[in-house]
C-alpha positions in Angstrom: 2.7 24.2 -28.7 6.2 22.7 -28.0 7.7 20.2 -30.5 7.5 16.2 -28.7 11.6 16.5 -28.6 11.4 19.7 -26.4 8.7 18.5 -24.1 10.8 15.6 -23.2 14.1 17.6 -23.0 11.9 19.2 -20.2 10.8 15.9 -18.5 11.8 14.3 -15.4 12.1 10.0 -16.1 11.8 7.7 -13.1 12.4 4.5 -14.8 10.6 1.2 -13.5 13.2 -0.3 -12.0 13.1 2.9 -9.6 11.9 3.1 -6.2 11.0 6.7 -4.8 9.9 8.1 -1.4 9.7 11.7 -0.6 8.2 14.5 -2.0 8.6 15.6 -6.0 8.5 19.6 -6.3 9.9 21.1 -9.3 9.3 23.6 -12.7 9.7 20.4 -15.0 6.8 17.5 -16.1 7.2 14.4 -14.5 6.9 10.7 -16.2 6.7 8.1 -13.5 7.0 4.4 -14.3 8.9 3.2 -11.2 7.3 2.9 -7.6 7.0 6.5 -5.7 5.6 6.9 -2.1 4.9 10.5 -0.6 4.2 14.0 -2.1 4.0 15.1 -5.7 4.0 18.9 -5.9 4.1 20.4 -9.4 0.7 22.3 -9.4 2.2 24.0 -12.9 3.2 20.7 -14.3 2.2 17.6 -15.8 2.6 13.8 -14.1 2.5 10.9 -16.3 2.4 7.4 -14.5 3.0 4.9 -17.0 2.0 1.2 -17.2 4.9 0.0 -15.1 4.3 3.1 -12.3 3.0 2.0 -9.0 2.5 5.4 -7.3 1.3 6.1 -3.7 0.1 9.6 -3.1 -0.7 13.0 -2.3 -0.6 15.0 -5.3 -1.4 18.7 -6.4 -0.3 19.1 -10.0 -1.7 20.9 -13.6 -3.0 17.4 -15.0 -2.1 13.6 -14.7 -2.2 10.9 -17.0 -2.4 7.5 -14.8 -1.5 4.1 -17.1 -0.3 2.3 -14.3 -1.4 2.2 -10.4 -2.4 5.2 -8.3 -3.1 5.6 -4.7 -4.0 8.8 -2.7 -5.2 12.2 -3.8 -4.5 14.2 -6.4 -5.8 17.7 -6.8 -5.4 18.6 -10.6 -6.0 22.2 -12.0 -7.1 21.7 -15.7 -7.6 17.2 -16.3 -6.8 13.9 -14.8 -7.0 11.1 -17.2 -7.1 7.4 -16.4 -6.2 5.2 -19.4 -7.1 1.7 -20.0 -4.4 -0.2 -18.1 -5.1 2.7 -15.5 -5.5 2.3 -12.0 -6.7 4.3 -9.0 -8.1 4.1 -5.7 -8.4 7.2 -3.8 -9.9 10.9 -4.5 -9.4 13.4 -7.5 -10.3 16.5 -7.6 -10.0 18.4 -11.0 -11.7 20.2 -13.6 -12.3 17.7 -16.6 -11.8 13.9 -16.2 -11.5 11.3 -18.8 -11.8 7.5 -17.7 -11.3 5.1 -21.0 -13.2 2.2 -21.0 -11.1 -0.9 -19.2 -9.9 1.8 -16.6 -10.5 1.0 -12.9 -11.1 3.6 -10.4 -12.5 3.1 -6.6 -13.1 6.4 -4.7 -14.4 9.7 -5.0 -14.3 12.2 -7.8 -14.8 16.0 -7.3 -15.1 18.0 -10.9 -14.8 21.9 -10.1 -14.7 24.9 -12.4 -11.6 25.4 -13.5 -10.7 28.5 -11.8 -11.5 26.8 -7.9 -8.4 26.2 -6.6 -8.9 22.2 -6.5 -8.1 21.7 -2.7 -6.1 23.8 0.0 -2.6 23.0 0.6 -3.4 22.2 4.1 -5.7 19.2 2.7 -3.4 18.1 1.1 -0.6 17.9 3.9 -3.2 16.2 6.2 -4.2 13.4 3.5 -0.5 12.9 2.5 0.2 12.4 6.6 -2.4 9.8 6.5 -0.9 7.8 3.4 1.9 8.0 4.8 1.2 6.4 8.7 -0.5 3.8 6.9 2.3 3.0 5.4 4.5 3.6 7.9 6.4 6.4 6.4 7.3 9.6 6.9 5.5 12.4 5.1 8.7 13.7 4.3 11.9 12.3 3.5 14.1 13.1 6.4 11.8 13.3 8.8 12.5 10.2 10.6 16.6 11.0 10.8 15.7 14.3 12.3 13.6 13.0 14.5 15.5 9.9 15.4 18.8 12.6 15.9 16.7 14.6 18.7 15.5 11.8 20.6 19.3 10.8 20.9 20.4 14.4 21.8 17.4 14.5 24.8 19.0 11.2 26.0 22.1 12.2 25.9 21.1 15.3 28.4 19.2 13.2 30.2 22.1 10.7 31.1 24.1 14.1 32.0 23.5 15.3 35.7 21.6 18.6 35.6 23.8 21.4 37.2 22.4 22.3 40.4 
């Protein structure tokens, strides 16, 4: 097992006075204390929200660790954990789940053997496009601009007169 200074030399930090949206993807664990909105994708990793995290998502990750607030899915491989000052309202899929007494948790909890694959990718994308239109986000950062820059090229055609 790593040494606690090498596991966080291999860490990602979003600090609490952070605000994220957009998706996380990466080879590195994650500790989230700030507020995130989108897709976490780190289905080898492991995602930490602590106390001061306020996270809204779609997640597919190796196991989670919620001290703060969580909202979505989250498919974890091997464990999701909710700790005391946890909470979470949404659906978790996983293979072993601890909930500590004081924890708060609304929604719907799927245990599977640890080999299933929690849920398809394609679930995933579908419930992180819901999230997101509820909140009226993209599902992906960058979505909106590239959107936003075709609409604006059809009207420029369209104020062109079509060669006859």
């Amino acid at each position: 097992m790593a040494s606690t200074s090498d596991v966080r030399s291999q860490r990602t930090h979003i600090g609490k006075a952070i605000q994220f949206k957009g998706e996380i993807s990466g080879n590195e664990d994650v500790y989230i204390d700030g507020k995130m909105e989108g897709i976490i994708s780190l289905p080898g990793q492991a995602v930490t929200v602590g106390p001061n995290g306020d996270v809204r998502a779609s997640a597919n990750l190796r196991e989670i660790l919620i001290q703060g607030k969580l909202e979505g899915s989250v498919a974890a491989r091997e464990r999701v954990e909710i700790a005391a000052t946890g909470a979470v309202n949404g659906e978790l899929t996983t293979a072993r789940i601890s909930v500590q007494d004081g924890a708060f948790f609304k929604g719907k909890i799927d245990v599977v053997k640890a080999k299933e694959e929690p849920h398809p990718a394609s679930y995933m994308r579908a419930h992180a496009a819901t999230v997101n239109a509820q909140a009226n986000q993209p599902a992906v950062s960058g979505v909106k601009e590239e959107a936003s820059e075709a609409s604006a090229a059809s009207e420029d055609d369209s104020s062109k007169p079509s060669p006859e």
